[in-house]
N, C-alpha and C positions, 0 to 999 in steps of 0.2 A: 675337820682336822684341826688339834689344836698345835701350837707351838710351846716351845720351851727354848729358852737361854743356853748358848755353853760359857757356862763359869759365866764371870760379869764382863764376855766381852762384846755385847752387846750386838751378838750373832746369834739370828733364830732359827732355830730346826724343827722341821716339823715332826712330831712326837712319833712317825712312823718314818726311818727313811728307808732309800733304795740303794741295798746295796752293788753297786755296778759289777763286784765281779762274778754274776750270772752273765753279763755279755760281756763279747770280744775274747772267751776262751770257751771249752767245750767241757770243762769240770762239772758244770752242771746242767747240764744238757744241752741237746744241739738245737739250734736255730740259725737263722740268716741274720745276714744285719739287717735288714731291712724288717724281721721281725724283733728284731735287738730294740731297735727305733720304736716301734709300736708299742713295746711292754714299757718303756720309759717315757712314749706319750700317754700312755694310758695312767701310767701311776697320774702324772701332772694331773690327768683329768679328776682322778680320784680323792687333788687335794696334797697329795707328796710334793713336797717343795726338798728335802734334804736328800743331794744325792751325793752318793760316797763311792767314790774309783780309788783306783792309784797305777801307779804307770806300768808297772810287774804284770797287771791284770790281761792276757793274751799278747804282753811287751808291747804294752801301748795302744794296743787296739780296743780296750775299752775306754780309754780318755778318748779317741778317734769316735766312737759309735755315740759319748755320751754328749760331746759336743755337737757335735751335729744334728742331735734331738732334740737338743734344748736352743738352740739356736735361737728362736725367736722366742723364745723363754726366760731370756737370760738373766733380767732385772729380779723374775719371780721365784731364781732359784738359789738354792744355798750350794755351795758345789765344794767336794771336798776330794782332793785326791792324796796319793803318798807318795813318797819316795824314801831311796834307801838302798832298794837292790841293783847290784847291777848287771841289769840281763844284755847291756849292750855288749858287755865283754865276756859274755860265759854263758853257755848253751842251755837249756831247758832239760832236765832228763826227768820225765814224767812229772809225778806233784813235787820231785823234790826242791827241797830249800837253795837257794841262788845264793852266791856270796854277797855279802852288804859291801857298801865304798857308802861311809859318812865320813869324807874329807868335805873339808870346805869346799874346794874345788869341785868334787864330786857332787854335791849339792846342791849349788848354783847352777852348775850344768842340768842336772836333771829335771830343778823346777821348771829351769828355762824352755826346756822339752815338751813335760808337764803342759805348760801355758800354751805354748804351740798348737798341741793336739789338740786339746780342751778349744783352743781357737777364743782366748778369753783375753784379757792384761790382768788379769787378779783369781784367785778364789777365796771363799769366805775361811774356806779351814784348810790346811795344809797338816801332818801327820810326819813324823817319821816312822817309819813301818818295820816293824818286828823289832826294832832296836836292842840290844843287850845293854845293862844298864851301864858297864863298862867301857860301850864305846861311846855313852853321852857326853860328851867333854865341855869343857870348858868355848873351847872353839866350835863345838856344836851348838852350842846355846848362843854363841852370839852369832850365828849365821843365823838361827830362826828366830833371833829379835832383830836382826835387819829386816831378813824377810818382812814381817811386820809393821817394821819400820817407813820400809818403802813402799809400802800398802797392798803389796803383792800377797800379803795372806794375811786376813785380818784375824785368824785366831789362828792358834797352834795346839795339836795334838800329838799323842804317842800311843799308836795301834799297838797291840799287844801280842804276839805271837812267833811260832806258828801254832797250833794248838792249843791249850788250856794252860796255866799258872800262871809265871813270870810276876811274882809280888813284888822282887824286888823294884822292877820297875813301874812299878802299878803306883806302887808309894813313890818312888822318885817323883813321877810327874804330879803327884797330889803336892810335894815338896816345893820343886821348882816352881818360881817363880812366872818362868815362861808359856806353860803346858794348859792353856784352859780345858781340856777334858782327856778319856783316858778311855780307848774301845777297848773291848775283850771281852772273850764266850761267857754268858750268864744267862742265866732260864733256873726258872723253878724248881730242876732236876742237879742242876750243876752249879749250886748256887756260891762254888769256892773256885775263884780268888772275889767274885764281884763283889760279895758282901764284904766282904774284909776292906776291898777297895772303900766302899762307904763309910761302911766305919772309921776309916782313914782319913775321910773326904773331913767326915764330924768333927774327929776329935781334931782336926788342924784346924778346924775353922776353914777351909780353904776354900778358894775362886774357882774347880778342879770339877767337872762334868763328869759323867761313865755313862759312853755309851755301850750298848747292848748287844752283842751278834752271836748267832746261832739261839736265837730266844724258844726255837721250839726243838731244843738235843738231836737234832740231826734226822728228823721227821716223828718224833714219840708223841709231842704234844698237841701239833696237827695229825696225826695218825695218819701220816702220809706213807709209813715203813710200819705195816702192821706181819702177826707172824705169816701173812700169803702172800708177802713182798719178796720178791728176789733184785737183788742189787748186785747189778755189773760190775766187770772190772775197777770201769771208771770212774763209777758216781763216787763222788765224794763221801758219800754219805756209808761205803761198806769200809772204811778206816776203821769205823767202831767195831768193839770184840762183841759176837753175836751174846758174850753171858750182857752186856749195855739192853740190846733190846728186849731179851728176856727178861730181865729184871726191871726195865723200864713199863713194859704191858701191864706187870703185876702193879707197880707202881701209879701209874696212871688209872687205874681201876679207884685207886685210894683217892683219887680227888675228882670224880664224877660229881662232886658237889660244886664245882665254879661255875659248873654248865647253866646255863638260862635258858628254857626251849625258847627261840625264838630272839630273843635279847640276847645272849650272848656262847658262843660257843667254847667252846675247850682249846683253841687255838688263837681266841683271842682272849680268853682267861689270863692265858699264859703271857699273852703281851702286858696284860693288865696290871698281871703280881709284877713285873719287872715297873711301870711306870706308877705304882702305887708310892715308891721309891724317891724323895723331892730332886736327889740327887742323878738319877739318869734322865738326861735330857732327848734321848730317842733311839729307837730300838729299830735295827734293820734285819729284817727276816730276809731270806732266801727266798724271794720269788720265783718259780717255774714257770706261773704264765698267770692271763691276767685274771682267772679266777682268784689264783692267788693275793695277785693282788685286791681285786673288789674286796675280801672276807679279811684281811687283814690292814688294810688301809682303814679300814671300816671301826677297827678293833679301839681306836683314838676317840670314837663315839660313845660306844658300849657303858652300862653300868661299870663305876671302879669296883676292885675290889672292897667290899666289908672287912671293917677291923676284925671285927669275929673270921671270916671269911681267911684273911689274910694269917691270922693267927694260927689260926686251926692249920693252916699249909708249914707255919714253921715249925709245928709242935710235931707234925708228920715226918719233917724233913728230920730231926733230931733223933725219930725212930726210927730212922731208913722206911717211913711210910708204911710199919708196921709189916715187912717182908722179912723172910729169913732167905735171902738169896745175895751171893755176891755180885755185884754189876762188874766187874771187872775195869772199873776204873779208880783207882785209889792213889794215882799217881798225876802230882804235876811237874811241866815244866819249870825247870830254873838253870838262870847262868851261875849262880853263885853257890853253888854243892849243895843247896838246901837249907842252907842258911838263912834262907829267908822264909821259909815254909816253917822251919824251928820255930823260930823268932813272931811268928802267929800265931802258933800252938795249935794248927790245923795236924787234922787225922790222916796223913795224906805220903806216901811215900816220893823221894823227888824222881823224876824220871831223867834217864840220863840224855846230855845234850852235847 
C-alpha cells in the first residue's frame, strides 16, 4: 500500500481508504458490529491506514464501532471524521438530508462529541460535511483554524455533498486557504465535477487534495449491479435511474482494454484512472465485505495506468464511450442556481436543491 500527502499538511493517507459509513448504519448492508469490527480489522491487515467516518454516519455509531477497532491501532491510523449535521436535534426520515448547524457553537460541540466516540484527543482530518458554500463564513474558517491550532485536527477538509456537483464549493476549498483537500463522487464514468476540481487544483497552484468516493458508479465498474441484479428498497445503490445502468453495461464494454488477466482487474483499473491523477491523494470505495476489501486494497499495487491507456479512457469519455444511449444523468448539484456549472462550461443541467 502506498501513501500520498493531503495538500502540504504533512498528513499521509493511504492511497486506498475506508470509508466508515458502511458501518454503524444499515444503507449498505446489514451486519453486526462485531462484524463492523472485523471488516476494519481486516482492511488494517490489508495495509489501509486512512479511515474516514463522520458523526451523521448511524448518529454516531460509526465513530462508536470505528474507535473501538482501531483501538490498539491508533498511532498507525489516519482517522478522519465530519461534522456539520445536526441529527442530535431533528429525526432521521429514511436517506434524507438533516438540517446542518455550522455555528461556532454548533461546531465545537460536535467535534467535542466527535473526539468522545472516536475515544481519541485529535484526528488527522476533520471535514465539514456537505457544507453549502454560503454557509462557509467567515467565523466558520476561524473555528477550523483553531481546531488546527489546537492540534485537535491537523488537516481540514470540505466533503462534498449529498450526491454529485457542488462546484461552487469544490473551488471555495481549492481557494481557501484553510481546506487541505476536497472529497466528492469521481470515477471514470462520472468524471464531472472532479476533473474540473483538478484543473482548479493546477491552475491555482494550490495546497488543495481531492479525494475520491464512489470510484466504481455505484457497482458498474466492479460489476457488482449487473443487468441479473435486483436492488432493494434500501440499497443505496437503486437511487440511480435504471437508463445509469443501462447505459453504463454498454459503456463498460468500451473499456475491457484496462483489464490485465491476472494483474489487474476492471475494478481496480478504475481505482487506477482515479490515482493516475497527482492530485487525488486516496480513493475510498464502498466496501461490502472483505473480499472486497482483499481486490481492492490490493488495487494501490497493480500496474498504473499507461498514458496511451489513460488517453484512450478520455478520448472515450468525450464520445460518451462511443454509445448512442442516454444515461439519464445529465444533471448536477448546486446551491448557487447553476452558476457555477455556467461558469465551467460543463454540459450538465443544475438539478434543483
Amino acid at each position: 500500500m502506498h501513501d500520498r500527502e493531503l495538500g502540504n499538511s504533512g498528513v499521509a493517507v493511504s492511497e486506498i481508504g475506508f470509508g466508515a459509513w458502511v458501518i454503524g448504519t444499515d444503507w449498505w448492508g446489514d451486519r453486526t458490529e462485531d462484524q463492523a469490527v472485523e471488516m476494519v480489522q481486516h482492511a488494517l491487515d490489508r495495509g489501509i491506514t486512512y479511515f474516514d467516518t463522520g458523526d451523521v454516519y448511524g448518529h454516531g455509531n460509526s465513530e462508536d464501532l470505528l474507535g473501538r477497532a482501531i483501538a490498539e491501532h491508533r498511532e498507525e491510523v489516519t482517522l478522519a471524521t465530519k461534522i456539520g449535521y445536526d441529527f442530535y436535534n431533528n429525526p432521521q426520515a429514511g436517506h434524507g438530508e438533516l438540517p446542518k448547524d455550522l455555528s461556532s457553537e454548533y461546531l465545537r460541540e460536535a467535534f467535542d462529541r466527535s473526539l468522545d466516540r472516536l475515544d481519541t484527543d485529535h484526528v488527522e482530518f476533520l471535514q465539514l460535511h456537505n457544507a453549502n458554500v454560503d454557509e462557509v463564513t467567515p467565523e466558520v474558517l476561524d473555528v477550523l483554524r483553531e481546531f488546527k491550532a489546537d492540534g485537535r485536527a491537523e488537516s481540514i477538509g470540505w466533503a462534498l455533498g449529498p450526491s454529485i456537483g457542488w462546484l461552487a464549493e469544490g473551488d471555495a476549498a481549492a481557494e481557501y486557504d484553510v481546506f487541505d483537500a476536497v472529497q466528492t463522487v469521481f470515477n471514470l464514468l462520472e468524471q464531472d465535477p472532479g476533473m474540473h476540481f483538478v484543473e482548479t487544483i493546477r491552475d491555482l497552484d494550490a495546497d488543495t487534495s481531492v479525494l475520491a468516493r464512489v470510484p466504481h458508479s455505484s457497482g458498474l465498474l466492479n460489476e457488482q449491479v449487473t443487468p441479473d441484479t435486483e436492488l432493494g428498497d434500501g440499497d443505496h445503490r437503486s437511487y440511480r435511474p435504471d437508463e445509469w445502468y443501462e447505459a453504463g453495461w454498454e459503456k463498460l464494454d468500451a473499456i475491457r482494454f484496462l483489464e490485465r488477466d491476472g494483474d489487474r482487474t476492471m475494478s481496480q483499473a478504475a481505482i487506477q484512472w482515479l490515482l493516475y491523477h497527482d492530485e487525488v491523494a486516496s480513493v475510498t470505495p464502498t466496501f461490502r465485505t472483505t473480499d472486497d476489501i482483499d481486490e481492492w486494497a490490493a488495487a494501490s499495487e497493480v500496474p498504473s495506468l499507461s498514458d496511451e491507456e489513460y488517453d484512450r479512457v478520455q478520448e472515450l469519455y468525450a464520445e460518451n464511450f462511443e454509445i448512442d444511449r442516454f444515461d439519464g444523468m445529465d444533471e448536477l448539484r448546486t446551491s448557487v442556481d447553476g452558476d457555477d456549472i455556467e461558469a465551467a462550461g460543463l454540459d450538465k443541467r443544475a438539478a434543483s436543491y
